[in-house]
Steps between C-alpha positions, in 0.01 A plus 500: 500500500305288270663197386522472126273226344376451167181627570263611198369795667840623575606441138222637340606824677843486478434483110280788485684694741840455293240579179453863631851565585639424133200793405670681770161560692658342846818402576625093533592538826223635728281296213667202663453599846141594484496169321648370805232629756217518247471146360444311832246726617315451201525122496371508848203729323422236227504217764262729714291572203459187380432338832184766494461420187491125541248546816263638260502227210480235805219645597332552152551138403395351819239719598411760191447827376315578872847430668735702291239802561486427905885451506527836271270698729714408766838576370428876595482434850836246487601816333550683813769300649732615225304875505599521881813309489633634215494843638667434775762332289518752291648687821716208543702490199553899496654490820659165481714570175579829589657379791635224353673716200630717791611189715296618788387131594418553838195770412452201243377251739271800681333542190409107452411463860232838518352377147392146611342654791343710316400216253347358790304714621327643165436128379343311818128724482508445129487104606271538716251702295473200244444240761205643630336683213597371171158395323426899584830592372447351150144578478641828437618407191248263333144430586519108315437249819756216348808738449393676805533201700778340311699845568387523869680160571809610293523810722432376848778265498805655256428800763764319759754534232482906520770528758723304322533585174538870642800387663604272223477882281744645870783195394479551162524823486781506756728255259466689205601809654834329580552402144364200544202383290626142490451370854072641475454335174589174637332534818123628341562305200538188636210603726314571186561179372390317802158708496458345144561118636252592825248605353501216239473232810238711652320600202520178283603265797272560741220677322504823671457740228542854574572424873806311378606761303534737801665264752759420280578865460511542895725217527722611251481876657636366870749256333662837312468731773666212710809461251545916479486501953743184471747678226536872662545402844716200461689701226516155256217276341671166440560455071493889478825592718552776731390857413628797585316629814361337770205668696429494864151392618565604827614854434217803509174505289344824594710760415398842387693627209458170313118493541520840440704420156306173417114702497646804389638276201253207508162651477513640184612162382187381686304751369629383127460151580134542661390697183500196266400286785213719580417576140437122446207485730283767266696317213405151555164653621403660105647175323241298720283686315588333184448178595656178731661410143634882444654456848673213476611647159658821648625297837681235260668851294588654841664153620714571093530866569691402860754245329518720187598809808775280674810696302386784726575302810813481411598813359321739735668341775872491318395873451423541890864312572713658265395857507426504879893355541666759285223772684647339840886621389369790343551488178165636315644476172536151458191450728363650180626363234467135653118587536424600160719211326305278743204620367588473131561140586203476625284600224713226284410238674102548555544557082620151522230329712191661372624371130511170627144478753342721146572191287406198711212710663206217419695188626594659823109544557433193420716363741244646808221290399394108386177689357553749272129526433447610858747805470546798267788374307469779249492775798787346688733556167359851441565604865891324473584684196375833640672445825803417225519830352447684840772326698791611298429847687609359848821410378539945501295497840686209691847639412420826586322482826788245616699788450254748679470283867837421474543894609246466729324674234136324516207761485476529087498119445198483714335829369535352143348182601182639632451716209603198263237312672207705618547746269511298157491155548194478726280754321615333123396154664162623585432680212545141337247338744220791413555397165306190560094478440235278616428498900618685789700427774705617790864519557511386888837674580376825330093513566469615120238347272664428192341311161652177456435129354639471141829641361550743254847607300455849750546288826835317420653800330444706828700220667791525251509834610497435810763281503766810256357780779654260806855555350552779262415754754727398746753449259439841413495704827798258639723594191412868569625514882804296465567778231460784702819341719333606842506126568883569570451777758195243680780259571732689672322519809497090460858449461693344842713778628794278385432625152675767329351801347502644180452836664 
């Protein structure tokens, strides 16, 4: 269990949680638990976050506008370490707190050891993909030589991290499943954190620019992924204590139910994860079209839009913990109820953060550049305070589709994504790009001659919308299948046979 500090995060939530339960819209004490699980999660987020975050203002104020665009065209590929990871994690903590609700530890350990095989396996050709071809990658995105090149070099070497931040996902995953958010917060946090002070030596130090900025985020990869290995099999991390179950490195990897369980589970969540991954590459590709200074505009509100997201780290996976423990003893009920108080707490807390990011929206841009004359101030703040108004809709989708994979439930998250993305956001972004006059040019990623060159009020708007389509609709659809209650029925056939039945 988490130790109680004073932390700010946790109060913050503990204050809002105990808020809604005097309007009687949750009650105190699974506020307080999801509390509990939630608020180190999302502290690990923030430090995440603002590690990518930092990268990027490093970057802009040692190397410029060019470097925040190469780093951003980038971050799509990075991407697919937690695309690929993530879904098989997303296996991992449906079967892990299932079984650790039922007390069925020893199918526990099965389902840790097939999912960092698995890990493995999907992450190493990823790696070795960016090594060889990475100028060819991000020429997909961009046809401007600097950011091209700038991006190339990103790629080709924060590739070797792949494998282990998709394992880093497998032990993160695996703790929060056994009600334990506490021991992964300090683990990637402090990895987090020691990204920040790497990539300062190597960026600042030593001069290395955007090189620096991806070796420090290897290092800091294979130091987590080191600590998680370290903490499961030894069953203690010294200044963290003992936790509850130990797993066995030597025991079987390949066993047929549990990858059988962990695809059938994980590649929806794959599927979900890949769509915003993959959408960014089109994305990234019509916002080139604007302009390097439009670019580093929308890659600096992204970099906002992920710290402003971080409640939804937290809740969606107290929501894949809580409800998956009271689905692993049966009890579909207060599976229920815990998911949609969850997600009521949720929606609180985004209210919170996007009030605070809306306000101080033109310092925080300023604080990614030394120049403001080289970069569109002025499009930065417009792009923060749409992605302001937007983000109070995951707070509804990240409770909601914890609650959904919890049951094993996965499909609808993913089919709402892709229509979220390709269906609105995409087409609304582009729409704003053929708003633009002057000369024509060609989106590499796409082969489709589009006008470009100066921007009108038509081309930002379209990326406002852009931004609302990515999370009302699958706040929407989500909302509508957990409704429908065949989520219960789904999980059933997850359940360890240790479980009881409602039948």
């Amino acid at each position: 269990m988490a130790p109680r500090v004073p932390n700010p995060i946790r109060l913050c939530l503990l204050w809002i949680g105990m808020a809604l339960a005097r309007l009687g819209l949750i009650k105190l004490e699974r506020a307080r638990r999801t509390t509990a699980l939630a608020w180190p999660r999302i502290v690990t987020g923030l430090a995440r976050m603002s590690k990518s975050a930092v990268d990027v203002a490093m970057v802009g104020i040692t190397v410029g506008s060019a470097a925040i665009a190469g780093v951003g065209f980038a971050s799509p590929f990075w991407g697919l370490a937690f695309s690929v990871g993530g879904g098989v994690a997303g296996g991992t903590i449906a079967l892990v707190s299932q079984r650790y609700g039922a007390e069925a530890f020893d199918q526990l350990g099965q389902a840790v050891r097939t999912s960092t095989l698995l890990a493995v396996v999907v992450t190493i050709p990823i790696t070795a993909t960016f090594w060889y071809y990475p100028t060819e990658l991000i020429s997909l995105i961009s046809d401007d030589p600097e950011a091209v090149e700038l991006g190339a070099r990103y790629l080709q070497i924060v590739g070797f991290g792949i494998p282990f931040a998709g394992l880093n996902l497998i032990g993160s995953r695996t703790f929060v499943g056994m009600d334990d958010s506490w021991t992964p917060m300090v683990i990637r946090a402090g990895g987090a954190v020691a990204n920040i002070g790497l990539n300062a030596v190597f960026i600042f130090g030593l001069g290395l620019g955007v090189a620096g900025a991806a070796l420090g985020t290897v290092l800091a990869n294979v130091a987590v992924t080191a600590a998680f290995t370290i903490g499961l099999v030894g069953g203690r991390l010294p200044g963290i204590g003992a936790f509850p179950v130990r797993i066995d490195p030597f025991g079987t990897y390949v066993h047929v139910e549990t990858v059988r369980d962990l695809t059938t589970i994980g590649l929806p969540v794959l599927g979900t994860n890949l769509v915003w991954t993959i959408a960014e590459f089109p994305m990234l590709a019509i916002v080139d079209i604007f302009g390097q200074d439009t670019v580093a505009a929308y890659v600096i509100a992204r970099r906002i839009w992920g710290l402003m997201n971080t409640p939804g780290w937290g809740f969606g996976l107290a929501a894949s913990s809580l409800v998956g423990q009271e689905l692993g003893t049966g009890d579909e009920r207060r599976a229920e109820e815990y998911a949609r108080e969850i997600t009521v707490f949720s929606v609180a807390v985004y209210v919170v953060a996007a009030v605070i990011v809306f306000v101080f929206a033109e310092p925080i841009v300023l604080a990614f550049t030394n120049d403001p004359a080289e970069l569109s101030v002025p499009t930065a703040v417009s792009l923060i305070y749409a992605a302001c108004v937007a983000v109070l809709l995951q707070g509804v989708y990240r409770g909601v589709e914890g609650a959904l994979r919890a049951s094993g439930d996965t499909r609808w998250p993913f089919y709402s994504q892709v229509l979220g993305m390709f269906g609105l956001a995409i087409p609304f972004a582009y729409l704003g790009a053929a708003g633009l006059s002057v000369s024509s040019r060609t989106i590499p990623i796409l082969e489709v001659a589009t006008p470009a060159v100066s921007i009108e009020p038509l081309g930002l708007v379209g990326l406002y919308l852009a931004f609302l389509a990515e999370t009302a609709v699958p706040a929407i659809v989500n909302t509508y299948r957990f409704s429908s209650g065949r989520w219960k029925e789904i999980s059933r056939s997850y359940r360890p046979e240790t479980a009881p039945s409602d039948d």
